[in-house]
N, C-alpha and C positions, 0 to 999 in steps of 0.2 A: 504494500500500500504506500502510496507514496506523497500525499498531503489531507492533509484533515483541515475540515471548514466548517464552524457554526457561526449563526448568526443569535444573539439576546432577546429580540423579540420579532416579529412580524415584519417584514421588506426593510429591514436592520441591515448595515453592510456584512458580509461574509467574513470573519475573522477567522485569519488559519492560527491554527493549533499544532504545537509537536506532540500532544498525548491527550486523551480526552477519558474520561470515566464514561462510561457504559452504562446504562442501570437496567436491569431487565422490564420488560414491560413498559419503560418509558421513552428513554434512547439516548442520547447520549447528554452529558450533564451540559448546564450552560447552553444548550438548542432552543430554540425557541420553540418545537415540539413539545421538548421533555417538559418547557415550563407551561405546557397545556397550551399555548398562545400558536402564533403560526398563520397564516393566510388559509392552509387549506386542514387546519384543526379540525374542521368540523366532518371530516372523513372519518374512516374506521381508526381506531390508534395504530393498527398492528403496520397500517400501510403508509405511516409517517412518523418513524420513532428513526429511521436511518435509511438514507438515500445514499448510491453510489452510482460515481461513473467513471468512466475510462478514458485516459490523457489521452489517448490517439485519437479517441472519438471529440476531445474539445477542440484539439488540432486540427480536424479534420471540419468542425462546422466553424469552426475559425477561418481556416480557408476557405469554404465555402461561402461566410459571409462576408469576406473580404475585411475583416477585424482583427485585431486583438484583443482577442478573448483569454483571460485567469480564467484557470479550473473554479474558483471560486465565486465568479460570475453566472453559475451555473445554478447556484446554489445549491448544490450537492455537497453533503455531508464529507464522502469519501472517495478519494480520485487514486482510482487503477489503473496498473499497467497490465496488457498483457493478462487479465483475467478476462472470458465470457461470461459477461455477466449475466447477460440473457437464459443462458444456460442452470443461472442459480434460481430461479424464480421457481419454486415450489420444494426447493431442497434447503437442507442447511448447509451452511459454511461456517466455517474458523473468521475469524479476522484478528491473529494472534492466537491468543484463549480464549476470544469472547465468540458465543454462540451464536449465531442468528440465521435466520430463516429468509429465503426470498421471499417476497407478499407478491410484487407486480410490476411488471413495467412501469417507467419512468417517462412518462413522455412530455414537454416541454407545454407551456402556457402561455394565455398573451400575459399575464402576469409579469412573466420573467421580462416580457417583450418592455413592459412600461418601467419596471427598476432598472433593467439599462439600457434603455431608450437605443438597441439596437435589435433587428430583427431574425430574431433566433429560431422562432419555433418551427417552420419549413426545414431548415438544417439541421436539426436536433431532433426532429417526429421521431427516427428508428435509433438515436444517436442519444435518448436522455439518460439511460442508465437503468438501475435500478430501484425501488422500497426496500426496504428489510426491516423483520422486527427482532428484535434484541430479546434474546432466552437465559443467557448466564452472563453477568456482569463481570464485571474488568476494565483492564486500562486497554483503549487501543493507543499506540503510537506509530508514528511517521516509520517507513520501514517493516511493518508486521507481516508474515506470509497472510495471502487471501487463500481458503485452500477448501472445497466441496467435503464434506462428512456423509456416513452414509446412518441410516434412522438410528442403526445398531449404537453409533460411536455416538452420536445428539442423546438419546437416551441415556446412557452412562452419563454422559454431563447432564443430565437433568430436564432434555426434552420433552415434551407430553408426547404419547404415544396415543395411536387409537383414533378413537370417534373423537379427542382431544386433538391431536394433531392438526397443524393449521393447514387452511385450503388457499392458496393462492390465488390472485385476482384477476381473471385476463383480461387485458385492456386492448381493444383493435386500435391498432397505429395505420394513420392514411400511408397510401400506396405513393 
């Protein structure tokens, strides 16, 4: 993983972090999630406790929008390299120690369009990243393996299993 980004409350600027606390169930401390607040709060919790996305994909609507685009302008939580993220949406991952669950596709707003007044969300539909919700707490820091678990191994850490186990959310991304 290679930088971490919260923001304190609601369309706040993005502040990077070297290390963040995790909290199960809520997401990561200092977020404006975790503190219940958030622009799009009023969703399920599990599918906005921890966003991630991947540097090649910011470099890539970066050039496409003809910008200089921060990973943090994204307003993503957690910015990969070299992970498919897409791939983690209904499974769990590592991020270090800390547990967490894909929920759903990430896909961009006009939101994001109006806090920095450039035009991202065409470039960004298949390119937003991911939701995750957070199952076992810990620190992540700048640097932690991102790394897919399989029910067996999330269970030993403390996963819910069963008719518990969370269902992920598919969201159709335009073509």
């Amino acid at each position: 993983m290679r930088e971490i980004w919260t923001a304190p409350v609601a369309a706040a600027p993005m502040v990077r972090r070297d290390s963040v606390p995790a909290v199960p169930g809520v997401g990561l401390a200092g977020d404006r999630y975790a503190a219940g607040g958030g622009t799009w709060a009023r969703y399920p919790l599990q599918e906005k406790q921890v966003t991630l996305i991947d540097a090649d994909d910011v470099a890539a609507v970066a050039a496409e929008a003809g910008v200089d685009l921060s990973p943090g302008w994204t307003r993503r939580n957690l910015v990969t390299r070299g992970v498919d993220l897409p791939a983690l949406v209904g499974r769990w991952f590592l991020v270090g120690d800390v547990l967490l669950f894909g929920t759903k596709r990430c896909p961009p707003c006009a939101h994001l369009e109006r806090l920095t007044g450039v035009r991202l969300v065409r470039a960004m539909a298949s390119r937003g990243g991911i939701n995750a919700a957070v199952f076992s707490g810990g620190q992540i820091a700048e640097g932690a393996a991102v790394r897919a678990v399989d029910d067996a191994e999330a269970a030993r850490r403390g996963a819910p299993t069963g008719a518990d186990r969370p269902v992920p959310r598919t969201v159709v991304l335009p073509d």
